[in-house]
Backbone as CSV, one residue per row, in Angstrom:
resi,resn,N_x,N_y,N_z,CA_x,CA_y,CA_z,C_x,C_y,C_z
1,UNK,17.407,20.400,29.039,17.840,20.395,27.656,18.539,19.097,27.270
2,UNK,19.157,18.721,28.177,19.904,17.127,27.834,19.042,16.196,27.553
3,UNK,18.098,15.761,28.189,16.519,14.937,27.562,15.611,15.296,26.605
4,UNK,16.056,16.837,26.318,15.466,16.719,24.967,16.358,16.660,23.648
5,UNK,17.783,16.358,24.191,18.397,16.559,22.962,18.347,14.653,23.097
6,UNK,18.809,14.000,23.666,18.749,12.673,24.372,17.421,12.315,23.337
7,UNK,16.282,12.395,23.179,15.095,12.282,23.072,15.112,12.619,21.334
8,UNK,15.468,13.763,20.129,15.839,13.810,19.128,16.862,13.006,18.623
9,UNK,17.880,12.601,19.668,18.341,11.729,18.885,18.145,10.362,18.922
10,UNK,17.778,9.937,19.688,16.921,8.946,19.668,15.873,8.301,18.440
11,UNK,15.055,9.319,18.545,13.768,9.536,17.518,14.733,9.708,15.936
12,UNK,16.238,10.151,15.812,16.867,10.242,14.581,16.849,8.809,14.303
13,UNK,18.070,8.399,15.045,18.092,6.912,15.060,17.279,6.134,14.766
14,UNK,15.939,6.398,15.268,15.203,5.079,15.209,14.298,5.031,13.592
15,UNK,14.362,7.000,13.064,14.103,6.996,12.179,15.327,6.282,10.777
16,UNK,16.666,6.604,11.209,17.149,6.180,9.868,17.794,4.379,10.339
17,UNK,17.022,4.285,11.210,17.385,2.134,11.247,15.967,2.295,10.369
18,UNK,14.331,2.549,10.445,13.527,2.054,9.983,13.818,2.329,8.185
19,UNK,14.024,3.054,8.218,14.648,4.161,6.759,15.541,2.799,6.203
20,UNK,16.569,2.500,6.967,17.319,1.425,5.991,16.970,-0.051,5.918
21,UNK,15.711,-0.095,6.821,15.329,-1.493,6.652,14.636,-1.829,5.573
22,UNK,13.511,-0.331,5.413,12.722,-0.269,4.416,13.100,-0.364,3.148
23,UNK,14.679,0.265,3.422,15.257,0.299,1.537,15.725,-1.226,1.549
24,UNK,16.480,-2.016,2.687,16.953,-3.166,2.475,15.719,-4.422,1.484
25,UNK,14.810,-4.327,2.599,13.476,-4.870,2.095,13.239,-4.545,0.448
26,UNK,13.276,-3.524,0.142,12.404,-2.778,-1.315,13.473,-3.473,-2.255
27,UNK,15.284,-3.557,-1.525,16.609,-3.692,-2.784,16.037,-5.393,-2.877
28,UNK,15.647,-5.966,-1.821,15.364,-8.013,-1.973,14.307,-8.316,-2.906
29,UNK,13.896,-7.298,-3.197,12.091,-8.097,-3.915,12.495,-8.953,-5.096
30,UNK,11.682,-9.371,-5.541,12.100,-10.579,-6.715,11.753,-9.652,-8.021
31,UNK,10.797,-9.343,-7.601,10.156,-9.304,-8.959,10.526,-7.567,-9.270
32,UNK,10.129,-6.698,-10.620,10.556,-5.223,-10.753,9.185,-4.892,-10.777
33,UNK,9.427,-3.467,-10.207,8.601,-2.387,-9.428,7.337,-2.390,-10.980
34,UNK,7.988,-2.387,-12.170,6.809,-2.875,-13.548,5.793,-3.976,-13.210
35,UNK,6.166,-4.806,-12.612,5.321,-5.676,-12.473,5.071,-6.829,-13.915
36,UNK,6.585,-6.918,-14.266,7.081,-8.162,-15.403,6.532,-7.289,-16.750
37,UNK,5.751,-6.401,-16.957,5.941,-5.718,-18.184,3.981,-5.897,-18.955
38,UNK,3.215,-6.713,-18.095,1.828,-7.026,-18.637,1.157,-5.561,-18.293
39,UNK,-0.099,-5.445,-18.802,-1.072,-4.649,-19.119,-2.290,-5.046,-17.891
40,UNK,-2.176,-5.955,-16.563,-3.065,-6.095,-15.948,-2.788,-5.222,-14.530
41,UNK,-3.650,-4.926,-14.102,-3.684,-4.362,-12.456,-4.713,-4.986,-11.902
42,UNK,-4.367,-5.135,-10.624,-4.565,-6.012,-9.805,-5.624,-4.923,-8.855
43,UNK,-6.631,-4.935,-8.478,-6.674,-3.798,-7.190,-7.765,-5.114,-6.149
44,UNK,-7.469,-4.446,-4.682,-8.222,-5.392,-3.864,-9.680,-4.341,-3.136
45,UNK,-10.460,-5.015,-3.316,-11.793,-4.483,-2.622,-12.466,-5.042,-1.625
46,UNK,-12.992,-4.535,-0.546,-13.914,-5.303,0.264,-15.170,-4.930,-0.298
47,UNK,-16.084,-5.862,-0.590,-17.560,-5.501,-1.520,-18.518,-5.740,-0.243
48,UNK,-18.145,-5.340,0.786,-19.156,-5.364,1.890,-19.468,-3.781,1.767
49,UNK,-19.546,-2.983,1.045,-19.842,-0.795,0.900,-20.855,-0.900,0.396
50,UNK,-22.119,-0.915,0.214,-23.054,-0.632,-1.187,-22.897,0.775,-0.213
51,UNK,-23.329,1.480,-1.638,-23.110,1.635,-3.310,-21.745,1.492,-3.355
52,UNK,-20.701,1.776,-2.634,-19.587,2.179,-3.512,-18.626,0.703,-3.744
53,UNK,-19.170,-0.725,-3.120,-18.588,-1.668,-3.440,-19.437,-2.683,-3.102
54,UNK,-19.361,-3.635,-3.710,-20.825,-4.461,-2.983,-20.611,-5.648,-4.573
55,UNK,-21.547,-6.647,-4.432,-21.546,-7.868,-5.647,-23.055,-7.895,-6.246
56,UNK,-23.459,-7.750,-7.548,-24.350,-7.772,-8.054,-24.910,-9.369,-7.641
57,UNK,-25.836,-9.130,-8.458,-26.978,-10.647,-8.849,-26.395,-11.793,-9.028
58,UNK,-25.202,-11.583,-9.654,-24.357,-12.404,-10.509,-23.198,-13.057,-9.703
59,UNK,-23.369,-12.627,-8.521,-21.628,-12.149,-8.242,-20.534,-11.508,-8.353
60,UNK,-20.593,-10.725,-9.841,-19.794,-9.859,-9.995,-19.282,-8.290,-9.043
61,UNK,-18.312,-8.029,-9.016,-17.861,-7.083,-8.251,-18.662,-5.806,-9.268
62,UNK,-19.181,-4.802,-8.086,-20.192,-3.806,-8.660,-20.151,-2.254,-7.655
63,UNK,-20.412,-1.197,-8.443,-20.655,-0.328,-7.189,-19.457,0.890,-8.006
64,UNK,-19.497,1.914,-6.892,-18.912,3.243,-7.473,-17.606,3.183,-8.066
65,UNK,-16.992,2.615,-6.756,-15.709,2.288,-6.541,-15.177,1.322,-7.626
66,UNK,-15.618,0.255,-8.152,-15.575,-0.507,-9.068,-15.384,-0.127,-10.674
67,UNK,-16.886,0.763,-10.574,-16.722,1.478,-12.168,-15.500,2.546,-12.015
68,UNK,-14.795,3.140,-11.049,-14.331,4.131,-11.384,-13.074,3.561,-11.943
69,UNK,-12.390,2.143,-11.091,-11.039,1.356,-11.315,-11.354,0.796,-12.345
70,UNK,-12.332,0.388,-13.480,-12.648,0.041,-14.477,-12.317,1.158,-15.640
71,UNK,-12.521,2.425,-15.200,-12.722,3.721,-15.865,-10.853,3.752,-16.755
């Protein structure tokens, strides 16, 4: 029973150091969680999926996945 209590607290610990690093990190950012207040979103794709992501004729980004973040 001592190694498993040994072993929870441990696993506490290591959960609330990652817990406050994560908030330390999130309180430094520069910029606000709005993203300065514009009307654009950003999303990232790998267009190596046909159908659901892939580059037309053109080059343009094309495919399921595409029209739906367009939607």
């Amino acid at each position: 029973m001592i190694g498993t209590n040994l072993i929870a607290m441990l696993d506490r610990r290591r959960f609330l150091a990652l817990s406050a690093s994560a908030l330390a990190v999130a309180a430094c950012s520069e910029k606000s969680a709005s993203g300065g207040g514009g009307n654009e979103l950003r999303i990232g794709m790998d267009l190596t999926y046909p159908p659901f992501e892939m580059q037309d004729k053109a080059g343009k980004p094309d495919g399921v996945g595409v029209k739906i973040a367009e939607a």
